[in-house]
C-alpha positions in Angstrom: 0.0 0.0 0.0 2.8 2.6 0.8 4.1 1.7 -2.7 1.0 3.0 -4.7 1.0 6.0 -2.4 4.5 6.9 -3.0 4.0 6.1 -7.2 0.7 8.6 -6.5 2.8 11.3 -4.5 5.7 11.1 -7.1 3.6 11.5 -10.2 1.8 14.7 -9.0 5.2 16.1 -7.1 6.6 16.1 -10.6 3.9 17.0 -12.9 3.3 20.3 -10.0 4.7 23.0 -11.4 6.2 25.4 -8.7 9.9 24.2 -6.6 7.5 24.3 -3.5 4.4 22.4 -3.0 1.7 22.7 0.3 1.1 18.9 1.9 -2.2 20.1 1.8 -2.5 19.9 -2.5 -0.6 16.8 -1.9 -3.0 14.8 0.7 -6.3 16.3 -1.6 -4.9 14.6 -5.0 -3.9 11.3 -2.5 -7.4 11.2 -1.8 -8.7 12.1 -4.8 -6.7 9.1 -6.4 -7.1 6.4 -3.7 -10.8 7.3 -1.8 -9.3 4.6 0.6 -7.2 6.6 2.5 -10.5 8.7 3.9 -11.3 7.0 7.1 -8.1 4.9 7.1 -6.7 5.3 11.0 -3.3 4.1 9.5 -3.3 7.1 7.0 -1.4 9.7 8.9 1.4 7.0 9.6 1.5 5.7 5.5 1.9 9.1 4.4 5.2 10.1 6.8 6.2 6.9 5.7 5.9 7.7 2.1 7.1 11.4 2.6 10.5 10.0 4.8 11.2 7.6 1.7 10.9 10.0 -0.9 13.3 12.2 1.0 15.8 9.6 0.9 15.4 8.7 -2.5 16.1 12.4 -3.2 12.6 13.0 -4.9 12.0 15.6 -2.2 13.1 18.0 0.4 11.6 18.3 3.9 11.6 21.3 6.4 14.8 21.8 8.0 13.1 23.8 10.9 10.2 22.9 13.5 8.0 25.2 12.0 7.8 23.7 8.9 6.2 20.7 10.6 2.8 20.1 11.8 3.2 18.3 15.0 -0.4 18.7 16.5 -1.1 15.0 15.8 1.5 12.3 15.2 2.9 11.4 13.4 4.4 15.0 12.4 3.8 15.7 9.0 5.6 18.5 7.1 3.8 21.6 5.8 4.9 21.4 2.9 7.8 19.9 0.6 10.2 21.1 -2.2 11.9 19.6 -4.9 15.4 19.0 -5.0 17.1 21.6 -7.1 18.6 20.4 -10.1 20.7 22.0 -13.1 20.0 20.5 -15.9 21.1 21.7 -19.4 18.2 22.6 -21.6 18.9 20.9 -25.6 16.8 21.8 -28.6 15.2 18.4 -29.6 16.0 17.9 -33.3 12.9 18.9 -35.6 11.7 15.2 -37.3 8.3 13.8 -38.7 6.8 12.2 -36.6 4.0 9.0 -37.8 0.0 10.3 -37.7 -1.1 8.6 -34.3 2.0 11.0 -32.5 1.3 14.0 -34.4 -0.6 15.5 -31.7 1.7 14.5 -28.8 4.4 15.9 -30.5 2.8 19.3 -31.3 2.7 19.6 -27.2 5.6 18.1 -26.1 8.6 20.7 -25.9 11.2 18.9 -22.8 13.7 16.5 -24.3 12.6 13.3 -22.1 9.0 14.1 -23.5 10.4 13.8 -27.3 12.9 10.7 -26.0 9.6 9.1 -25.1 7.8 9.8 -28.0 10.7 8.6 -29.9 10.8 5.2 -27.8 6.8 5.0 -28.7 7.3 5.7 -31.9 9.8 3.1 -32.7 7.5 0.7 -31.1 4.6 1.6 -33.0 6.7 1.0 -36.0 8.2 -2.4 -35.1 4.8 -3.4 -33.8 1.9 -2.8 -36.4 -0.5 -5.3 -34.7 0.3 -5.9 -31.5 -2.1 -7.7 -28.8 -3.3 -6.0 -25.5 -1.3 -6.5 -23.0 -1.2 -5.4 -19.2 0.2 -2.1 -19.1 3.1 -3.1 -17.1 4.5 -5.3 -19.6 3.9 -2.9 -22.7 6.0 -0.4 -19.9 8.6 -3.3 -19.2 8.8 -3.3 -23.5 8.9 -0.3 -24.4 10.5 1.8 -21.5 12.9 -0.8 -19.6 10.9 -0.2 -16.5 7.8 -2.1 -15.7 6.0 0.8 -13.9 7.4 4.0 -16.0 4.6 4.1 -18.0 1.6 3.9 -15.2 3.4 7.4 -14.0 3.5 8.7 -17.2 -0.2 8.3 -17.7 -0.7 11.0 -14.8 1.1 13.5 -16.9 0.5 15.7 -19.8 0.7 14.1 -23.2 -1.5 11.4 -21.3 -3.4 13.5 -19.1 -4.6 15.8 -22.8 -5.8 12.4 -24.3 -2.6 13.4 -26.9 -1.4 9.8 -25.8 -3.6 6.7 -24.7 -3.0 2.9 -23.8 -5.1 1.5 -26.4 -2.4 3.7 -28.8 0.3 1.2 -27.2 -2.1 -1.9 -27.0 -2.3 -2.2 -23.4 -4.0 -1.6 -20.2 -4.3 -1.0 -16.4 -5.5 -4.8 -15.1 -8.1 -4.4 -12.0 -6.5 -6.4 -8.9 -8.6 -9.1 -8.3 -10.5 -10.3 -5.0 -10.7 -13.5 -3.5 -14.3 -15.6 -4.8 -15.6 -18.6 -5.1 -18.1 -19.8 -7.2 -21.4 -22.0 -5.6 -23.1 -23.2 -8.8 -27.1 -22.9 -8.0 -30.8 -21.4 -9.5 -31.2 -18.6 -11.3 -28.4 -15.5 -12.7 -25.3 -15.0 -11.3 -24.8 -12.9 -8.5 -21.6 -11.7 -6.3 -22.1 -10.8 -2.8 -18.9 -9.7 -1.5 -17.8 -9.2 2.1 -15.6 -7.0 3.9 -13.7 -9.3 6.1 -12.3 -12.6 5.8 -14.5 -14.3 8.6 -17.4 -13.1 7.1 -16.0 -14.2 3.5 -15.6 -17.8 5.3 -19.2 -18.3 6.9 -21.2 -17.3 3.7 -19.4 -19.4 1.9 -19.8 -22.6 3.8 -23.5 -21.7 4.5 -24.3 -21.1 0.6 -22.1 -24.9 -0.2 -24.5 -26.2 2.5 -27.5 -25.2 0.6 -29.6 -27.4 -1.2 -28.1 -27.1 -5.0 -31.1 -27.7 -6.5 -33.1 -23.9 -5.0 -30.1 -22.0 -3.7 -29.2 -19.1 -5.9 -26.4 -19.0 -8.3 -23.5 -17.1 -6.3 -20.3 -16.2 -6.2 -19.3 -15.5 -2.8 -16.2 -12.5 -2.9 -14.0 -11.0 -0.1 -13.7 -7.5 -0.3 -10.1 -7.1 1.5 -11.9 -4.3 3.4 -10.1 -1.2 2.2 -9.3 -2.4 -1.5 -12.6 -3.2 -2.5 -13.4 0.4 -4.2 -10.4 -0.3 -6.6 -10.9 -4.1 -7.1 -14.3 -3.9 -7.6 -13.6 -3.5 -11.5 -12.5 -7.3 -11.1 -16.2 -8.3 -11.1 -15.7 -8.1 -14.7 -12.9 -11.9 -14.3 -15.5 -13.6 -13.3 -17.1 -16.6 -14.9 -20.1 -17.0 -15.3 -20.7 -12.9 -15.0 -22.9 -11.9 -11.8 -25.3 -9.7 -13.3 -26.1 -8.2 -9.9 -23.7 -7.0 -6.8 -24.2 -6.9 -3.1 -22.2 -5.5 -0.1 -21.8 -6.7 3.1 -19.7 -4.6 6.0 -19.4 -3.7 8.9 -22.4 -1.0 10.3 -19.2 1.7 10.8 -18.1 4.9 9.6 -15.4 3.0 8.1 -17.2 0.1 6.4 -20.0 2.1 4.8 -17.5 4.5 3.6 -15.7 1.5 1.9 -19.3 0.4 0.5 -20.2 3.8 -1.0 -16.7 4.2 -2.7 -17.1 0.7 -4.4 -20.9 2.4 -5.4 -19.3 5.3 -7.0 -16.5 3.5 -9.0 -18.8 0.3 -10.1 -21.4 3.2 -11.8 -18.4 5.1 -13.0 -16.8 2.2 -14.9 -20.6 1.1 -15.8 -20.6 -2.2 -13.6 -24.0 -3.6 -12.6 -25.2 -1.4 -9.4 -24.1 -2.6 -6.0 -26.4 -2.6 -3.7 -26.5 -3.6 0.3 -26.9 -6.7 1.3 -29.8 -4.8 3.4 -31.6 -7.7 5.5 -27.7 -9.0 6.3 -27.8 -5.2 7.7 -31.1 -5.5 9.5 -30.0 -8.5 11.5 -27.0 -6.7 13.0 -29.3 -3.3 13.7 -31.6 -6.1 15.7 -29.2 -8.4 16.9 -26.0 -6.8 17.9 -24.5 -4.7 20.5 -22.8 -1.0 19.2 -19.6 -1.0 20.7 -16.8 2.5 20.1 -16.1 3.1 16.7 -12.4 4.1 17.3 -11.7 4.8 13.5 -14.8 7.4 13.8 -13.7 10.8 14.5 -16.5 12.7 13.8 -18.3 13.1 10.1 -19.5 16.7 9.3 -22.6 15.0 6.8 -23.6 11.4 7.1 -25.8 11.1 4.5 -23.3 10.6 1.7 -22.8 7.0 3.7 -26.7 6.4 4.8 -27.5 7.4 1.5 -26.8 4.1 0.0 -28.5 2.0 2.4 -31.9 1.3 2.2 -34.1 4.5 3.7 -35.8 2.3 6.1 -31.9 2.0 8.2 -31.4 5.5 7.8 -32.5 6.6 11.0 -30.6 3.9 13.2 -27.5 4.0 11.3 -27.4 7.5 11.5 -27.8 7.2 15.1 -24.6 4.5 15.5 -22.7 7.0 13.4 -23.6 10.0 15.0 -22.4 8.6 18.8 -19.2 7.3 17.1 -20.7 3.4 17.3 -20.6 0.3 15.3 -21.3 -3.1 14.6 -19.1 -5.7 13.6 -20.8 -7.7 11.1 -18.8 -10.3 12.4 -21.6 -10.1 14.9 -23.6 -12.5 12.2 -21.6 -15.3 12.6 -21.5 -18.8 10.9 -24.1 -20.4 13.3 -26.8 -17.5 12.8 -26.1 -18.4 9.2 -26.6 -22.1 9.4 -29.9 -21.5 11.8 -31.3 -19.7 9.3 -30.1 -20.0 5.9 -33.0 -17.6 4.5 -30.5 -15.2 5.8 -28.2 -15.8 2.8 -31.0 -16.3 0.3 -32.7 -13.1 1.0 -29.6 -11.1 0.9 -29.1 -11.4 -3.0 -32.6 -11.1 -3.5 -33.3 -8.2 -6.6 -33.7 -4.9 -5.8 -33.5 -3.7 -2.1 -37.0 -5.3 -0.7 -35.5 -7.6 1.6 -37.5 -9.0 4.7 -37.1 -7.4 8.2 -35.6 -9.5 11.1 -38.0 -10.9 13.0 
């Protein structure tokens, strides 16, 4: 995880144009790029890890002084960072014709390693009239020497203006897929993906237990909690293709957050709509006991979270939220699942009209 935030960090520190640059532009475009850093307790600690490594790489200088350093919470974080000053000798790239697909790249590129990768690319093109699509990290590794050169690149200009693209080079960005298992039954396929591994486990052995003859055609997916927004695109692996999604977390500040974000990136890469597994949601509101939410710090505006539950739950989970509570969903364990299986069945039922407790 530290590894895609310091490849996210790098990409804007050197696309920014001014010497100095406010952490505060820096955490906005880290949370604009990876939504999983909002809520994450462990975030403060992942950036001053990522800023202490790019100072010793030399991609930036810190503050030398104290006041350059916010130390109101810890770990200290700097107020803002520069990069390293370096003299570099400015060449004239040589004037050449370049083939139609780079035309417009080359009308905007003017530094020389933006014509030397042009010039790489257009090589490529040449040797390569019809080449297959490939993961993006291979075409990188082919045409660039470095396997993840050209996922930076794609942050910056001659990407960034559409003047460049991956289907130009024949590749692209492969989602990272999520642990699933497939329990053949009735009816179209449909994922129901957890947040946690325990969770994950018990819905799996309650949906084999079914009778295979009237339990519904699932796969059963584990989120890996915080990932989940950026692997749902690997719905799209799966065989045969669920043709409806459900969610099931943890009733948290945390957990919704994580359900929402999924919400936002399955519409935005036109995925089928995931909805909450809403009577899985009911049964903690009835059966369990809120306990601290420690990750919970306080949310200005709920309803961006409650939203995507059903309206029905609105009013109690705003509740939990609002006194800094939760609910594991851990709470709805395997033998809840195996005394009532209807549990599992109603929970990928269409649309969100799913049965109350009783």
């Amino acid at each position: 995880m530290t590894r895609h935030l310091i490849d996210v960090l790098t990409a804007f520190i050197t696309a920014h144009p001014t010497q100095r640059i406010r952490t505060e532009a820096l955490l906005q475009h880290a949370t604009t790029t990876d939504p999983t850093l909002l809520g994450d307790p462990t975030a403060r600690t992942r950036l001053a890890t990522a800023f202490t490594e790019l100072a010793q790489a030399g991609t930036i200088q810190l503050p030398r002084t104290r006041s350059g350093w916010d130390e109101r919470t810890q770990p200290p974080l700097p107020r803002w960072i520069a990069k390293p000053t370096v003299r570099t000798r400015t060449e004239r790239p040589v004037q050449r014709v370049w083939p139609q697909p780079l035309e417009r790249a080359a009308a905007l590129a003017t530094r020389p390693d933006e014509h030397a990768l042009l010039d790489r690319i257009a090589s490529w093109l040449r040797d390569n009239p019809n080449a297959e699509p490939v993961p993006i990290e291979e075409r990188s590794l082919e045409i660039l020497d470095d396997e993840k050169a050209l996922a930076t690149l794609t942050t910056k200009r001659l990407f960034a203006t559409g003047s460049l693209t991956l289907d130009l080079l024949a590749c692209y960005a492969t989602p990272v897929p999520f642990p699933s298992q497939h329990v053949p039954g009735h009816g179209e396929p449909r994922l129901l993906i957890a947040e946690n591994n325990a969770t994950f486990h018990s819905l799996l052995a309650t949906a084999r237990s079914l009778d295979p003859r009237t339990r519904p055609n699932l796969h059963i997916g584990w989120g890996c909690g915080n990932q989940f927004p950026v692997s749902i695109t690997a719905m799209t692996l799966l065989a045969p293709q669920p043709a409806a999604l459900y969610y099931f977390g943890d009733l948290d500040a945390a957990g919704l957050r994580i359900a929402a974000n999924a919400a936002t990136t399955a519409t935005a890469r036109h995925l089928p709509t995931l909805r909450p597994a809403a009577n899985l949601y009911r049964w903690l509101l009835a059966n369990g006991t809120p306990r601290p939410d420690r990750s919970n710090t306080g949310l200005a505006d709920p309803t961006p979270l409650l939203t995507w539950l059903p309206a029905d739950l609105h009013p109690a989970v705003g509740a939990l939220l609002a006194t800094r509570q939760r609910i594991p969903q851990e709470r709805l364990g395997l033998r809840d699942l195996r005394a009532d299986p209807s549990l599992l069945v109603q929970a990928v039922r269409a649309g969100h009209a799913n049965p109350s407790p009783s």
